[in-house]
C-alpha positions as CSV (number, residue, x, y, z in Angstrom):
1,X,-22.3,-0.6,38.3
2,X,-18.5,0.5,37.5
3,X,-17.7,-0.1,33.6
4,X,-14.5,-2.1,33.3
5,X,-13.2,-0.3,30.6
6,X,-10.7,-3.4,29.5
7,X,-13.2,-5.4,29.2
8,X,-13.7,-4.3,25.9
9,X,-10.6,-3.5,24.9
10,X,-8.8,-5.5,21.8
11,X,-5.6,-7.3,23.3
12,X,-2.4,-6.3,21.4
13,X,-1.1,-9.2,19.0
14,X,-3.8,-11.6,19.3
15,X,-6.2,-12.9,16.9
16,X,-9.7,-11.7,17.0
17,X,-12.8,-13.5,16.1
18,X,-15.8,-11.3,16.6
19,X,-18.0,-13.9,16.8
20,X,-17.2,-14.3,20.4
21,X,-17.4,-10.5,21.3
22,X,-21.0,-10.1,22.6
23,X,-23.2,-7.2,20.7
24,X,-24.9,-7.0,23.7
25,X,-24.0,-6.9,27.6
26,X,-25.7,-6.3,31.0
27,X,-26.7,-2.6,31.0
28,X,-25.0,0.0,33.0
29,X,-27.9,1.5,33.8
30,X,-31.4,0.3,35.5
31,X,-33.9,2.5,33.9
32,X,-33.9,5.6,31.5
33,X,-33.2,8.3,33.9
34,X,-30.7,6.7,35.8
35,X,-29.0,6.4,32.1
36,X,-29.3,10.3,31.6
37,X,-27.9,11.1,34.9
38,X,-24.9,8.3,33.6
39,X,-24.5,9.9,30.6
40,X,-24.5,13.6,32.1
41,X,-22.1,12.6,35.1
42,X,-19.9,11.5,31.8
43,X,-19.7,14.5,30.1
44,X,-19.2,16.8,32.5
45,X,-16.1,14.9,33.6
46,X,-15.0,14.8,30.1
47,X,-15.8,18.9,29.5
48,X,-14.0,19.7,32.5
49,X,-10.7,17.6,31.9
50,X,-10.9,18.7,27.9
51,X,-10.8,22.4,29.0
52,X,-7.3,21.2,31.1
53,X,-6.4,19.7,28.2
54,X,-7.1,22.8,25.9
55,X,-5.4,24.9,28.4
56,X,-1.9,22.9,28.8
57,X,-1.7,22.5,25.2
58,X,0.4,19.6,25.3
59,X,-1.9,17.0,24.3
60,X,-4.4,16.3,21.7
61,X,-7.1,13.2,21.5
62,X,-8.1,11.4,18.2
63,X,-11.4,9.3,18.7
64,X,-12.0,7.1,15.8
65,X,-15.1,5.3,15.1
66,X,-15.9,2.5,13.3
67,X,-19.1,0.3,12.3
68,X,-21.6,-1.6,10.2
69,X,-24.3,0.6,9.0
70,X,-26.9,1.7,11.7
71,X,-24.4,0.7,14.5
72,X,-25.3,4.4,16.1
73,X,-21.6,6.3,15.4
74,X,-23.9,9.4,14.9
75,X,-26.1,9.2,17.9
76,X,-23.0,8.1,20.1
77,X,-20.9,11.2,18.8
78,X,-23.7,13.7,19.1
79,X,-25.0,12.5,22.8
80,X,-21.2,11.9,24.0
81,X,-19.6,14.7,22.9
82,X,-22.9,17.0,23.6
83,X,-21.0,18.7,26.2
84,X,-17.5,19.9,25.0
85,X,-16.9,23.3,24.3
86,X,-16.9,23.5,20.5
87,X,-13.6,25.2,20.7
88,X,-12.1,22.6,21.7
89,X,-13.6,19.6,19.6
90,X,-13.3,19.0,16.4
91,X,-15.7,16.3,13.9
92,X,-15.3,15.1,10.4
93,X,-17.0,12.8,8.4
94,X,-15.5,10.5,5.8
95,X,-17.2,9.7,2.7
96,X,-16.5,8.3,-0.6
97,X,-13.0,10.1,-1.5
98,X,-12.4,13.0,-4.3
99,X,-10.7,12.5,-7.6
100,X,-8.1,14.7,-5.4
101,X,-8.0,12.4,-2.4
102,X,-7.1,9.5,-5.1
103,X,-4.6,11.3,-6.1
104,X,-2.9,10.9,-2.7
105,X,-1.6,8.1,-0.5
106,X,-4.4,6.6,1.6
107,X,-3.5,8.5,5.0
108,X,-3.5,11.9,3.2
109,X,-6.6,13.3,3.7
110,X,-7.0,12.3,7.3
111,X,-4.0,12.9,8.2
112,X,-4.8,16.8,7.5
113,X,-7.6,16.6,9.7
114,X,-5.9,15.3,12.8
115,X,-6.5,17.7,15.9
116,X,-4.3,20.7,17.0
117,X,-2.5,20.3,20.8
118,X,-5.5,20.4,22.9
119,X,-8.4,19.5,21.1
120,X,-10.7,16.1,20.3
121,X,-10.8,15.4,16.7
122,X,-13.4,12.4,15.9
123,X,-12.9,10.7,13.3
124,X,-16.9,9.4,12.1
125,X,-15.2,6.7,9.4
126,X,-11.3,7.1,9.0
127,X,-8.8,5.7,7.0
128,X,-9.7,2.5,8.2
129,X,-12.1,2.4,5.1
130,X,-9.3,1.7,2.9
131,X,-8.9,-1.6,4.9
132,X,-12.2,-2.6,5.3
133,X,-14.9,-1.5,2.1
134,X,-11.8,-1.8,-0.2
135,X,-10.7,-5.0,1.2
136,X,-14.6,-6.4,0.7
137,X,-14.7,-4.2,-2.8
138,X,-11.2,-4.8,-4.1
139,X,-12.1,-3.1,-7.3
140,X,-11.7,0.3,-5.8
141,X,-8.7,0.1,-5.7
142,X,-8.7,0.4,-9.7
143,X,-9.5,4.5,-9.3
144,X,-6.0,4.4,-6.8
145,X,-4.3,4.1,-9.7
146,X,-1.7,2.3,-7.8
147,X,1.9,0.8,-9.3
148,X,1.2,-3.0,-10.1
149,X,3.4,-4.1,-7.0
150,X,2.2,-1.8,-4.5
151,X,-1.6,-3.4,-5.4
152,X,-0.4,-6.6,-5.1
153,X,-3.8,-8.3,-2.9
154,X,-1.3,-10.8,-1.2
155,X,0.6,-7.9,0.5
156,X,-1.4,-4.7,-0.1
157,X,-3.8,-5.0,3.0
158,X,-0.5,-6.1,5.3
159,X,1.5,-3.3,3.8
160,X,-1.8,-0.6,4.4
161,X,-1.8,-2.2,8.4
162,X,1.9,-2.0,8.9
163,X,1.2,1.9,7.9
164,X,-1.4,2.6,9.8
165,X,0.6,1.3,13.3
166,X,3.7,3.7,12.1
167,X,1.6,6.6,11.6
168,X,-0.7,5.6,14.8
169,X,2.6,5.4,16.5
170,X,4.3,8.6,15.6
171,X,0.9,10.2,16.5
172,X,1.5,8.8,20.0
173,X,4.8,10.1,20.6
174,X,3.5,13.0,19.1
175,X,0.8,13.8,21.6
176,X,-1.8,12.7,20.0
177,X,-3.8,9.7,21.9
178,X,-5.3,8.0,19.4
179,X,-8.8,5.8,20.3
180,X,-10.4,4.0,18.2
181,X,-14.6,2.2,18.6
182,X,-16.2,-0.4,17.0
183,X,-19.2,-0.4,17.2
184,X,-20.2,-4.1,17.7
185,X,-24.0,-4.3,16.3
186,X,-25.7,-8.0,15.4
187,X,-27.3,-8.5,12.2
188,X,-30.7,-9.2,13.4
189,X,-30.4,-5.7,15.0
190,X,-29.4,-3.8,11.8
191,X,-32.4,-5.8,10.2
192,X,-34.6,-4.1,13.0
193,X,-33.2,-0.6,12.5
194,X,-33.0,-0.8,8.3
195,X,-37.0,-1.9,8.9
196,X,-37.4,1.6,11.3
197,X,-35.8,3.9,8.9
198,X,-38.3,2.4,6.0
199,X,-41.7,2.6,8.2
200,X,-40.9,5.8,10.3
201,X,-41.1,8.8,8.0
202,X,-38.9,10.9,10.0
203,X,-36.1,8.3,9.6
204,X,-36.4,7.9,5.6
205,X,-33.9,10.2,5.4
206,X,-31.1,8.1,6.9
207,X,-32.2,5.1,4.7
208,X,-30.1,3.9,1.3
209,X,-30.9,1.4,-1.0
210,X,-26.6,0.8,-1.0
211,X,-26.9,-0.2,2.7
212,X,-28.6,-3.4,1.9
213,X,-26.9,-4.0,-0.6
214,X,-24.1,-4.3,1.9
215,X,-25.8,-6.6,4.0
216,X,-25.4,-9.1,1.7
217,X,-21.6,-9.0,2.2
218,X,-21.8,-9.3,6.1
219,X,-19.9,-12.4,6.3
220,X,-16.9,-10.7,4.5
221,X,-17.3,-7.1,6.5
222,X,-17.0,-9.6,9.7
223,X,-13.6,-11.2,8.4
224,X,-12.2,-8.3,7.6
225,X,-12.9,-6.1,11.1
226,X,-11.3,-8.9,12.7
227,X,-8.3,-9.1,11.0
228,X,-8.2,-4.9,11.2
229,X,-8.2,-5.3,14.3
230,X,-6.3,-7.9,15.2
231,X,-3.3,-6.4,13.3
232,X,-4.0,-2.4,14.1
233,X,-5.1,-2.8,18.2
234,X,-1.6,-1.3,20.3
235,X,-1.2,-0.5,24.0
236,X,-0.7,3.2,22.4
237,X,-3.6,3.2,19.9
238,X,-6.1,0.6,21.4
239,X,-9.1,-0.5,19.9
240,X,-12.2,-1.0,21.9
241,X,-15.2,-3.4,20.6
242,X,-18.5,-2.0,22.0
243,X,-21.5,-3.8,22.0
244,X,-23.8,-1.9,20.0
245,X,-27.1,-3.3,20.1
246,X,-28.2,-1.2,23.4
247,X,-27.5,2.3,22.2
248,X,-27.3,3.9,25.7
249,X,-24.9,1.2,27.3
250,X,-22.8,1.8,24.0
251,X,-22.7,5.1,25.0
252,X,-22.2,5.0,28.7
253,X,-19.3,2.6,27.6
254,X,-17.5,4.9,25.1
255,X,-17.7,7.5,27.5
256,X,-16.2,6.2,30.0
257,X,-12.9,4.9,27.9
258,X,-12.6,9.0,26.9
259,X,-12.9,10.1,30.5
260,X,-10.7,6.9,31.4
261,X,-7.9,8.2,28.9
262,X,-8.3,12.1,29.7
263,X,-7.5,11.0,33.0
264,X,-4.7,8.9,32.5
265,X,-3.1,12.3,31.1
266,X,-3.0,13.6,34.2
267,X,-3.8,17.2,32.6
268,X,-4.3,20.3,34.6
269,X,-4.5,23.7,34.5
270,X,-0.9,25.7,33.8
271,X,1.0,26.8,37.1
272,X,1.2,30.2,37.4
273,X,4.0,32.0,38.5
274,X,4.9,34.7,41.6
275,X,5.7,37.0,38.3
276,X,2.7,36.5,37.3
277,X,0.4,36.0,40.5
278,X,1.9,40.0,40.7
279,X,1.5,40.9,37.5
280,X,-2.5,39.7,38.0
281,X,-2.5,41.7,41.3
282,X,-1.3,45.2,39.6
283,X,-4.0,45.1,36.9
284,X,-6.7,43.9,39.2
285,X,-5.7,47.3,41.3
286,X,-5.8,49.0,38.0
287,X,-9.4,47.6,37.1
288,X,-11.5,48.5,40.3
289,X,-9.9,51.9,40.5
């Protein structure tokens, strides 16, 4: 079964309601093997078009991803990206920011962790925070330390969008093709895999008191995805909503929008010369001397 791709893409300009984007779809695959072939057909396509990337240094990918709490980000990045040459990939995980990061504009400390010509940088939680927990916990915005007008709720989140598609856009012309995931999980299902973290013991670990407390704002984490992406989705920086409640169809579906976009590059390896075709033909007399 092909993956439409676009399917799952956010349209550019429209308004989004999440409530009729499915958390679950017909699966890819027909059994568990047939998925770990899937999966392993995936990444060697994506290894071998990310070591033509690395090696024309023209472009660079930012993946972004983006979810309720026990969506699978994690176990997406680890068994998507488990083939790429470390060299060439680069991860960073976003937590609550430093007195330092305050300090800053919003964008600052991503934006110094955006990937070099040639390499995947993945975003595990972005920027995109500062539109969605803040927006649901205005009162962080307190420790901004923001001028009055600049914190202004009735123009602060459209300003913070409006940012975010400049910077996404200069990115693009850049080089950088920026794509961005949500991770599209249902509540009952984030019920079912809060309940496995409590009653398996080697999942306590990944278990926080905090993240059901958050559950109780669901309604308002909804509202504001859809608005984030309603206003931040662009033909150069889409925004793909993946149904998240089958982990390895989640996976076989981010996949196949990284290969998808690698491929639209069009990379390959640099043209070598005549100079250089001789230049290669005198040391290789050299060497077996």
């Amino acid at each position: 079964m092909k993956i439409k791709t676009e399917d799952f893409r956010v349209p550019e300009g429209k308004d989004l309601r999440l409530n009729k984007w499915a958390t679950e779809t017909e699966p890819v695959y027909k059994s568990k093997d047939e998925y770990k072939q899937l999966l392993r057909d995936s990444v060697e396509q994506m290894s071998d078009l990310q070591e033509k990337m690395y090696a024309q240094n023209r472009y660079s990918m930012l993946l972004i991803f983006q979810a309720m709490d026990a969506a699978g980000k994690d176990g997406a990045i680890q068994h998507v990206m488990s083939g790429i040459n470390p060299s060439g990939c680069q991860v960073f995980n976003f937590k609550q920011p430093s007195s330092t990061e305050l300090d800053h504009d919003f964008l600052w400390r991503t934006y110094l962790c955006l990937p070099e010509r040639g390499r995947i940088g993945i975003f595990n939680r972005s920027y995109y925070e500062e539109v969605l927990i803040v927006r649901v916990h205005p009162e962080l915005l307190q420790y901004q330390n923001l001028p009055e007008e600049v914190a202004d709720p009735d123009t602060i989140w459209k300003g913070r969008f409006r940012s975010i598609r400049d910077m996404e856009s200069h990115l693009h012309r850049s080089g950088t093709r920026v794509v961005k995931f949500f991770l599209h999980l249902s509540k009952e299902e984030q019920r079912k895999r809060f309940l496995a973290r409590i009653d398996e013991p080697e999942k306590n670990w990944k278990f926080n008191t905090s993240d059901v407390k958050e559950r109780e704002h669901w309604d308002e984490y909804q509202a504001a995805y859809a608005e984030c992406l309603s206003e931040t989705s662009a033909a150069d920086s889409p925004w793909y909503v993946v149904p998240a409640d089958d982990k390895e169809n989640a996976r076989l579906i981010i996949s196949q929008v990284i290969v998808d976009t690698l491929e639209s590059l069009k990379v390959n390896y640099p043209a070598v010369t005549e100079a250089q075709r001789s230049e290669l033909q005198s040391m290789r007399v050299m060497l077996v001397k």
